[in-house]
MARKE-469758 format. One line per field, with one value per residue: residue number from 1; x, y, z of N, C-alpha, C in turn. Coordinates in steps of 0.2 Angstrom, whole numbers, plus 5000, padded with zeros to 4 digits. Example, Ala and Ser with C-alpha at 12.3 -4.5 7.8 and 13.67 -1.06 7.14 Angstrom:
BEGIN
num <- 1, 2;
n_xx <- 5066, 5064;
n_yy <- 4972, 4989;
n_zz <- 5039, 5035;
ca_xx <- 5062, 5068;
ca_yy <- 4978, 4995;
ca_zz <- 5039, 5036;
c_xx <- 5066, 5064;
c_yy <- 4984, 5000;
c_zz <- 5039, 5039;
This chain:
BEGIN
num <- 1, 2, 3, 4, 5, 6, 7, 8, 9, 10, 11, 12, 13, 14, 15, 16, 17, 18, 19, 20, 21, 22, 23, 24, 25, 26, 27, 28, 29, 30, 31, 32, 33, 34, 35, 36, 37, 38, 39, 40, 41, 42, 43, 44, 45, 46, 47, 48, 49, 50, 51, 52, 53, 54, 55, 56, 57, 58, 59, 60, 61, 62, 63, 64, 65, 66, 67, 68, 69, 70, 71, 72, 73, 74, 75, 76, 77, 78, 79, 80, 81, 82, 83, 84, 85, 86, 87, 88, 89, 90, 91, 92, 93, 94, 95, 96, 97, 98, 99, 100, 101, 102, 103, 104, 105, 106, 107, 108, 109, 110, 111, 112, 113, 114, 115, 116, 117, 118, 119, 120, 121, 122, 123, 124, 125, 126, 127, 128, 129, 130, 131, 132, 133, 134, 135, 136, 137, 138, 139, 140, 141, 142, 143, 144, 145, 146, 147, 148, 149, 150, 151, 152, 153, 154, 155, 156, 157, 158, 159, 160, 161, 162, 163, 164, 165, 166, 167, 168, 169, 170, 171, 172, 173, 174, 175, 176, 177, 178, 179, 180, 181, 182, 183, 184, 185, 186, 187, 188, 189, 190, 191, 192, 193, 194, 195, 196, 197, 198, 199, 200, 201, 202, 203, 204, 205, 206, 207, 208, 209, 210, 211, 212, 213, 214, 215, 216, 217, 218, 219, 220, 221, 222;
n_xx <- 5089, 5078, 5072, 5079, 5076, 5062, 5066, 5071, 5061, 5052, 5059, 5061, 5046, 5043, 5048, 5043, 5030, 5032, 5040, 5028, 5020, 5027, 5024, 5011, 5010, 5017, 5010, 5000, 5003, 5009, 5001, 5000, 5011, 5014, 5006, 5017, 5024, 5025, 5015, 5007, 5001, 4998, 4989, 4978, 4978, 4971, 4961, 4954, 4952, 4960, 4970, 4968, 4968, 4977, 4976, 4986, 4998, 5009, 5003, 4991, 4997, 5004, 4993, 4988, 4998, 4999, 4986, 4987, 4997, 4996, 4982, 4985, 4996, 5004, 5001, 4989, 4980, 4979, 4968, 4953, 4937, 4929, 4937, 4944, 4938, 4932, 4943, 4943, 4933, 4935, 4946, 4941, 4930, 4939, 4946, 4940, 4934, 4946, 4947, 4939, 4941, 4951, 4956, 4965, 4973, 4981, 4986, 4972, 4964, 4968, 4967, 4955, 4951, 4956, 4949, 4937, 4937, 4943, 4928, 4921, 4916, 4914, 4911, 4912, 4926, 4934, 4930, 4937, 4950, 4952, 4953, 4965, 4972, 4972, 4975, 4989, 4997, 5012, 5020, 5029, 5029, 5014, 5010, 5015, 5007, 4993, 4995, 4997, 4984, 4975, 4980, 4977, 4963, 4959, 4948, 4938, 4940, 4938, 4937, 4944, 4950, 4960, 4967, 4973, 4979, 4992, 4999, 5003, 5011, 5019, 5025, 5030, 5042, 5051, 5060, 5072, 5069, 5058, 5057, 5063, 5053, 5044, 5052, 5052, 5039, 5036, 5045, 5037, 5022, 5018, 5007, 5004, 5017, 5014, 5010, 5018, 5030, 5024, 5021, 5037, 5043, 5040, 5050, 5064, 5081, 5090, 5084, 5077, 5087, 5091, 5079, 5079, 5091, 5089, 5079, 5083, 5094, 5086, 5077, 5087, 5091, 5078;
n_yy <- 5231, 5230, 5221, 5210, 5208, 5205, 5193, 5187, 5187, 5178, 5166, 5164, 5162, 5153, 5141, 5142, 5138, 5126, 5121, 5120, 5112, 5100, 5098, 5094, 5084, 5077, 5076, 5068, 5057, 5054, 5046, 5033, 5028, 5027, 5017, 5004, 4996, 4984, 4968, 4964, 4977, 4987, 4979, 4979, 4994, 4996, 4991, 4995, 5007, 5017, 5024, 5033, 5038, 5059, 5075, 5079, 5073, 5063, 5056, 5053, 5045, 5033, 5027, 5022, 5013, 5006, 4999, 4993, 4982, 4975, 4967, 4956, 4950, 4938, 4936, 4946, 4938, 4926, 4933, 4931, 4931, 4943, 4951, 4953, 4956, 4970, 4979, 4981, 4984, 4996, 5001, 5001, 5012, 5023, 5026, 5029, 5038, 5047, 5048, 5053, 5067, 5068, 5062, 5056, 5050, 5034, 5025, 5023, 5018, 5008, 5002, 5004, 4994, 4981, 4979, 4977, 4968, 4958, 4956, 4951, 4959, 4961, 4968, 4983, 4980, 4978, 4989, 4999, 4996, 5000, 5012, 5015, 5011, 5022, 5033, 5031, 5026, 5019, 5018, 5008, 5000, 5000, 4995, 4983, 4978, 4979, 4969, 4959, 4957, 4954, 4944, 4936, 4934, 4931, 4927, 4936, 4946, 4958, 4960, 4974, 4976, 4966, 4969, 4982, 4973, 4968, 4978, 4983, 4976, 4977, 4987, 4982, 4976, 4984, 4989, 4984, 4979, 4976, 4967, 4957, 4954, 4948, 4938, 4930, 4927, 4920, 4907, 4902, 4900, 4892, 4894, 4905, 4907, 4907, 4919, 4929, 4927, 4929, 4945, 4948, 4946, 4957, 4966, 4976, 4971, 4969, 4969, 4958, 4949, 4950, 4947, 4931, 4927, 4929, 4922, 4909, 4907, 4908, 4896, 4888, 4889, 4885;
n_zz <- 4999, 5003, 4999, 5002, 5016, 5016, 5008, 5020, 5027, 5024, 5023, 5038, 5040, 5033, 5041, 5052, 5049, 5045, 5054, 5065, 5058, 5059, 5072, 5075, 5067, 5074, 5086, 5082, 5080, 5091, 5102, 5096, 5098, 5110, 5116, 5114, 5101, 5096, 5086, 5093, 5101, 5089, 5083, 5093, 5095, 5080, 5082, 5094, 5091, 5095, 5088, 5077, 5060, 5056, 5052, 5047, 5035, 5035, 5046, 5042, 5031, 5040, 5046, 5034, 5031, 5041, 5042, 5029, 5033, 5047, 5048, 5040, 5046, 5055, 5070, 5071, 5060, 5069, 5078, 5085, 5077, 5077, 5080, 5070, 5061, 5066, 5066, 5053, 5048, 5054, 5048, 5035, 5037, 5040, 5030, 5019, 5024, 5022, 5008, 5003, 5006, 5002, 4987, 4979, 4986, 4983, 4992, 5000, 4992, 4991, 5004, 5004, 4995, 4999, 5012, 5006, 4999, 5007, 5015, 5004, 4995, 4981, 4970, 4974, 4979, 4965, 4960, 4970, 4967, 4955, 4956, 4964, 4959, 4946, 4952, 4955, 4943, 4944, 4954, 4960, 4975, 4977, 4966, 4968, 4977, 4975, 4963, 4971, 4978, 4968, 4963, 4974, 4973, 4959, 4952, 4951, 4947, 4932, 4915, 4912, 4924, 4924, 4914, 4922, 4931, 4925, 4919, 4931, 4935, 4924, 4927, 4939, 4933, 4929, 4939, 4950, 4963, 4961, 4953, 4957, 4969, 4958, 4955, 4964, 4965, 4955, 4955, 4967, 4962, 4951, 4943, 4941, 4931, 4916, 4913, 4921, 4912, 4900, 4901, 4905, 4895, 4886, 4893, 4894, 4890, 4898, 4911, 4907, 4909, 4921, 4929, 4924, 4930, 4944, 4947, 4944, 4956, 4965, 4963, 4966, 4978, 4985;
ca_xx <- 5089, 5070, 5070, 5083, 5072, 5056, 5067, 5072, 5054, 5048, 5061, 5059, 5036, 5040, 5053, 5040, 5026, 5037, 5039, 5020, 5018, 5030, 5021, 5005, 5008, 5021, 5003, 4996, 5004, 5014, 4996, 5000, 5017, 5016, 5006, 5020, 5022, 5022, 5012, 4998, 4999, 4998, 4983, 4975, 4976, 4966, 4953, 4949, 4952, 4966, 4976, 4966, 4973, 4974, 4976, 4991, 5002, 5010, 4998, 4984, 5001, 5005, 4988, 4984, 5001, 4998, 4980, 4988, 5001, 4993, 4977, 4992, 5002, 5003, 4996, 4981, 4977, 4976, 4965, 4946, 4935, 4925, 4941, 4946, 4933, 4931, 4948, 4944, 4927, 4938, 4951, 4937, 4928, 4944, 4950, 4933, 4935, 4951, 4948, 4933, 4943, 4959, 4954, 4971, 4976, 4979, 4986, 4967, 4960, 4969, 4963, 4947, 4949, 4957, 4944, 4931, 4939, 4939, 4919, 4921, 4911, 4920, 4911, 4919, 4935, 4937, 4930, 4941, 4956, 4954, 4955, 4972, 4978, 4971, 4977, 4995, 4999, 5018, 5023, 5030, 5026, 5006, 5008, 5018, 5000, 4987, 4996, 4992, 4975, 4972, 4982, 4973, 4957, 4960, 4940, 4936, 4943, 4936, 4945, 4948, 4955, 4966, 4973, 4979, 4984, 4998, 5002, 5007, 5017, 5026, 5027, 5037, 5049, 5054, 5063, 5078, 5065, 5052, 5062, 5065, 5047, 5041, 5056, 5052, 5033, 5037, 5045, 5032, 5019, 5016, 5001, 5009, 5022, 5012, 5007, 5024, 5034, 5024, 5024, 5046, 5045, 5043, 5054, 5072, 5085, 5095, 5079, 5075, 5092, 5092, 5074, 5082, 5097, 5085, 5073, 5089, 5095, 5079, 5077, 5094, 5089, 5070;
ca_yy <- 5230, 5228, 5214, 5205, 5208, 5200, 5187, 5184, 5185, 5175, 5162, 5162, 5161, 5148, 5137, 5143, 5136, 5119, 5117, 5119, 5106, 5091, 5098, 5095, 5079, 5075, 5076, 5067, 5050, 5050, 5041, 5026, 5024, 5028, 5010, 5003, 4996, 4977, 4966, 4965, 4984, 4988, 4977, 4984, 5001, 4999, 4987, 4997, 5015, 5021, 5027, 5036, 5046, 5062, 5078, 5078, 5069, 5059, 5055, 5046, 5038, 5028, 5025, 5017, 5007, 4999, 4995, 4987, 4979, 4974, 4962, 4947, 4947, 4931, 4938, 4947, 4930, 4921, 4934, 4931, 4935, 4947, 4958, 4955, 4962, 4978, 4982, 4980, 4989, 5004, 5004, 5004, 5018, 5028, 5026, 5029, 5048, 5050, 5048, 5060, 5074, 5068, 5057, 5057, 5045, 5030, 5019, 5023, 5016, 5000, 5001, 5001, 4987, 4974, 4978, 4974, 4958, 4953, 4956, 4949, 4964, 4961, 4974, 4988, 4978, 4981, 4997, 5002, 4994, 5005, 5020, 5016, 5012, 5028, 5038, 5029, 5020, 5019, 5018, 4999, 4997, 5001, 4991, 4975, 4977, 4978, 4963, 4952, 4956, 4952, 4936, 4934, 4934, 4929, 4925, 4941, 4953, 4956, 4964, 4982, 4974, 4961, 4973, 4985, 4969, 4967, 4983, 4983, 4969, 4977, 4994, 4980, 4975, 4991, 4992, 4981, 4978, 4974, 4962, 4952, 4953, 4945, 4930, 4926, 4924, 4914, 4903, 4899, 4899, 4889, 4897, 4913, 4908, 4909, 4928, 4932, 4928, 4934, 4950, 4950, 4947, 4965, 4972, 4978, 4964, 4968, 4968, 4949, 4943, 4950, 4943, 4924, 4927, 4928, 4914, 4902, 4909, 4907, 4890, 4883, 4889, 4883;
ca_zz <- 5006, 5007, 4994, 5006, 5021, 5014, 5008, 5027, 5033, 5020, 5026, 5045, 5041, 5030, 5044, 5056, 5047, 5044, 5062, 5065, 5053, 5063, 5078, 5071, 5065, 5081, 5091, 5080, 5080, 5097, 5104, 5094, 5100, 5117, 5118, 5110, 5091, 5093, 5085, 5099, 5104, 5084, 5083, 5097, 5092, 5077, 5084, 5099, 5088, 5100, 5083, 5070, 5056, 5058, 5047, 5044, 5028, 5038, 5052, 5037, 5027, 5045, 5047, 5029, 5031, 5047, 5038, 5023, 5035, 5052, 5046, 5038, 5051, 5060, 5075, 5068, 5059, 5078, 5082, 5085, 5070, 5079, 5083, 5067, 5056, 5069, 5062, 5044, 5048, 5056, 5043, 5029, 5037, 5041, 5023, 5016, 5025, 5018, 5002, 5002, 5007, 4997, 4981, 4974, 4990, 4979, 4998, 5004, 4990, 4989, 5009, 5004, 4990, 5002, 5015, 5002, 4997, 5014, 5016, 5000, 4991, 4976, 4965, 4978, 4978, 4958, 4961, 4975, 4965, 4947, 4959, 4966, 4950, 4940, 4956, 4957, 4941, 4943, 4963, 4963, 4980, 4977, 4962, 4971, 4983, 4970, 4960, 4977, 4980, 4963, 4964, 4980, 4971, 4951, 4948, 4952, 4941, 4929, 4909, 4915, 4932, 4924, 4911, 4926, 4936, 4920, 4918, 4936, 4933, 4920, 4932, 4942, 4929, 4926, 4946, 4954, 4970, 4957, 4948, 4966, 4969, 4952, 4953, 4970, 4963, 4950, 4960, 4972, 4959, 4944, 4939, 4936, 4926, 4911, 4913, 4920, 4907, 4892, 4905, 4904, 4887, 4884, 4897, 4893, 4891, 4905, 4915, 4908, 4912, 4929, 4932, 4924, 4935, 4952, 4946, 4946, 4962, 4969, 4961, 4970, 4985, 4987;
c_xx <- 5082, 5068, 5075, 5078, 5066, 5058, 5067, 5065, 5052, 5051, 5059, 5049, 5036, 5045, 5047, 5033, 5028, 5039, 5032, 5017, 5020, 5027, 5014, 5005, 5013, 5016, 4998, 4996, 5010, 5007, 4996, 5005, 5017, 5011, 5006, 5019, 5026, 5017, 5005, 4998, 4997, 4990, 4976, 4973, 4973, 4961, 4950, 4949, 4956, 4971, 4971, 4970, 4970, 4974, 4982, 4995, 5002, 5007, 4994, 4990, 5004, 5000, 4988, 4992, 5000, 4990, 4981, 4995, 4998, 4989, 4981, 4997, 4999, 4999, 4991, 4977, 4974, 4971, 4958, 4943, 4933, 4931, 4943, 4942, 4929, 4937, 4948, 4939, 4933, 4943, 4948, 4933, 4932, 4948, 4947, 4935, 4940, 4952, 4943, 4937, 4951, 4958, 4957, 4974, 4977, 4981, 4979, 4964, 4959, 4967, 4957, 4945, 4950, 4953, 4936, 4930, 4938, 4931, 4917, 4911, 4916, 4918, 4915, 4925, 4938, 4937, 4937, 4950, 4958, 4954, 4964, 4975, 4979, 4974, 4985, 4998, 5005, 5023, 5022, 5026, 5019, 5005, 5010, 5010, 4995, 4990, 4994, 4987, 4974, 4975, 4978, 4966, 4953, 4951, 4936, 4937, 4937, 4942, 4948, 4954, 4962, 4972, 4977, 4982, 4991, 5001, 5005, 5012, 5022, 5029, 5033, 5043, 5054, 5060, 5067, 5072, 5059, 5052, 5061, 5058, 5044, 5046, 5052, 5042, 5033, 5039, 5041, 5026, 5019, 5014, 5001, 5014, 5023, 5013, 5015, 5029, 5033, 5025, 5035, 5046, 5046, 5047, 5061, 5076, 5088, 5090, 5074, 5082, 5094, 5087, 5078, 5086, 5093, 5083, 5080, 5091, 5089, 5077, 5081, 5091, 5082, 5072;
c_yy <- 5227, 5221, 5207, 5203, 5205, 5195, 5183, 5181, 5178, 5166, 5159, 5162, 5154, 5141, 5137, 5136, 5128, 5116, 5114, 5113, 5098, 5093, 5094, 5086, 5073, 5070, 5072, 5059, 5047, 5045, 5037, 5022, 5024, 5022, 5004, 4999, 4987, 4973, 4966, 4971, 4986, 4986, 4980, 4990, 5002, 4996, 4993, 5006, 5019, 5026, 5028, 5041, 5053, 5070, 5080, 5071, 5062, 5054, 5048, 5042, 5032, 5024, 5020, 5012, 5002, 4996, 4989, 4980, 4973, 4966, 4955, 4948, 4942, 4930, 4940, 4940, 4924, 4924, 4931, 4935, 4942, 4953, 4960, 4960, 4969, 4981, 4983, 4986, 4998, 5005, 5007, 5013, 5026, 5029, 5030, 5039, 5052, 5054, 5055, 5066, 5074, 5062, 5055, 5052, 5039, 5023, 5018, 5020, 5007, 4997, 4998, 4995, 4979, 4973, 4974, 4967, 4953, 4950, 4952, 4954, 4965, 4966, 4980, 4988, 4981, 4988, 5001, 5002, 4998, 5011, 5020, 5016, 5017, 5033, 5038, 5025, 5017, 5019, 5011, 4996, 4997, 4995, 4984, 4976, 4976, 4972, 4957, 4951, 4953, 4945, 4931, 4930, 4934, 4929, 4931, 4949, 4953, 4961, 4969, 4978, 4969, 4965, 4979, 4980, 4969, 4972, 4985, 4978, 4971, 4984, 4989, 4976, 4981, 4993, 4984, 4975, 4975, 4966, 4956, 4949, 4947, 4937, 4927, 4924, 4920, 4909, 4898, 4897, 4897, 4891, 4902, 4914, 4912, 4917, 4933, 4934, 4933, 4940, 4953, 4950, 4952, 4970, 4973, 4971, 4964, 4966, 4958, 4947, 4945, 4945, 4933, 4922, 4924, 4924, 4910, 4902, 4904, 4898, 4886, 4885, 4887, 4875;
c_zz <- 5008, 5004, 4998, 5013, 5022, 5010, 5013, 5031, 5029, 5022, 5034, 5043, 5039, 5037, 5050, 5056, 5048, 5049, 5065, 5063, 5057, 5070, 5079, 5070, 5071, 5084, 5087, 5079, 5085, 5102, 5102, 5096, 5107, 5120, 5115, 5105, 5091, 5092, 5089, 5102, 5094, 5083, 5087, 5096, 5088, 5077, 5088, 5094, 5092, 5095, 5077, 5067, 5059, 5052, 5044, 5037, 5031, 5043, 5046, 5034, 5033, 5046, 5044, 5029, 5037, 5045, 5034, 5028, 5041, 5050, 5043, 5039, 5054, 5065, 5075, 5065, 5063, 5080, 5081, 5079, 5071, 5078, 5074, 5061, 5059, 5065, 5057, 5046, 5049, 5052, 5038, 5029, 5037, 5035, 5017, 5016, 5020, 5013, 4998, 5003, 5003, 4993, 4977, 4980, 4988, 4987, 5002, 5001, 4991, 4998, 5009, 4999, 4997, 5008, 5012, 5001, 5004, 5014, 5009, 4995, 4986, 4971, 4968, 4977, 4972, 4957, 4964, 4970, 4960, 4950, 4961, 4963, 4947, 4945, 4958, 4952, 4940, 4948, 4961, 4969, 4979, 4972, 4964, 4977, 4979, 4966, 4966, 4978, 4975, 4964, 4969, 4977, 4962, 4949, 4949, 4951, 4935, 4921, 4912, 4922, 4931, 4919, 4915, 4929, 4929, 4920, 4925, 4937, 4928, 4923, 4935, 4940, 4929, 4932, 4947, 4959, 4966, 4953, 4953, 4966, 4963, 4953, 4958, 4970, 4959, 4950, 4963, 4968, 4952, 4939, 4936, 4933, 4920, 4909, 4914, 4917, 4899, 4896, 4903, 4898, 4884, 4888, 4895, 4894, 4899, 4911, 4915, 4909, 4922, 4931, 4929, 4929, 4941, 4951, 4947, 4951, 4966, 4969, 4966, 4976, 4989, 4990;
């Protein structure tokens, strides 16, 4: 009976706790919604500072994707240089903290690579970039994000950075969504054929005739 009783409690502290926590991080990202989530309120919030992470999970992972999303939108791009480089600056700075108190955040990192690239502090950038990768080498979507920067920014890699950019390229062979990703590059770009393909060359068959397949697809439709 006593071993069922401190099973019970151990339940309700931990359900208690577990509320606490959506409370926690409730109050922590209803000030970002509540002036609302299109494009010109979105922007807004991380120019003027209205939406900082907060300590919660949740809270910093909303933060660092509205950083990685925000800045190339269409509408961020119309803005004013001024406004836009306060938003980078407060992404950088609030990513920067992150990472200090949580250094295994590999979406802060690549915050703080594409900030860098911006300012075009490209030693940071590669810096910032071989962190995301060593703290995430295997998450597609980080890796479909680290492949554009660098693609973004090809003359400024240097060997280490060109051999993670591959090796994330063949992280997104390995997935469906990934596969998409890579055709619909391959496509668009000439330049990346070369690298793509020897890339597919050692991926699983099924995996080069699916990416074939897409490329054609892709092809007829362009």
């Amino acid at each position: 009976m006593a071993n069922k009783q401190t099973a019970i409690a151990v339940v309700v502290v931990g359900g208690i706790l577990a509320l606490a926590s959506l409370a926690e991080a409730y109050a922590e990202i209803t000030p970002y919604f509540l002036g609302g989530i299109g494009a010109p309120q979105r922007f807004r919030a991380l120019v003027t500072g209205a939406f900082v992470p907060g300590d919660s999970r949740w809270s910093r992972d909303l933060y660092l994707d509205e950083c990685l999303d925000v800045p190339s939108a269409i509408y961020a791009l119309a803005q004013p240089t001024a406004s836009r480089r306060r938003l980078l600056l407060n992404c950088s700075d609030n990513a920067g903290r992150i990472v200090a108190s949580a250094p295994t955040t590999s979406s802060a990192w690549l915050v703080l690579a594409m900030t860098a690239a911006e300012r075009r502090d490209y030693a940071a950038m590669r810096q910032a970039l071989a962190m995301s990768k060593r703290t995430a080498p295997k998450l597609q979507w980080l890796a479909d994000r680290r492949t554009q920067l660098v693609e973004a920014h090809p003359d400024q890699v240097d060997a280490a950075g060109r051999a993670a950019y591959e090796d994330d390229l063949a992280v997104l062979a390995t997935g469906r969504m990934g596969i998409e990703v890579l055709a619909q590059r391959y496509v668009r770009r000439a330049d990346l054929r070369d690298t793509y393909t020897r890339i597919l060359e050692l991926a699983p068959p099924d995996r080069q005739r699916a990416f074939l397949g897409l490329v054609t697809q892709r092809a007829a439709d362009k």
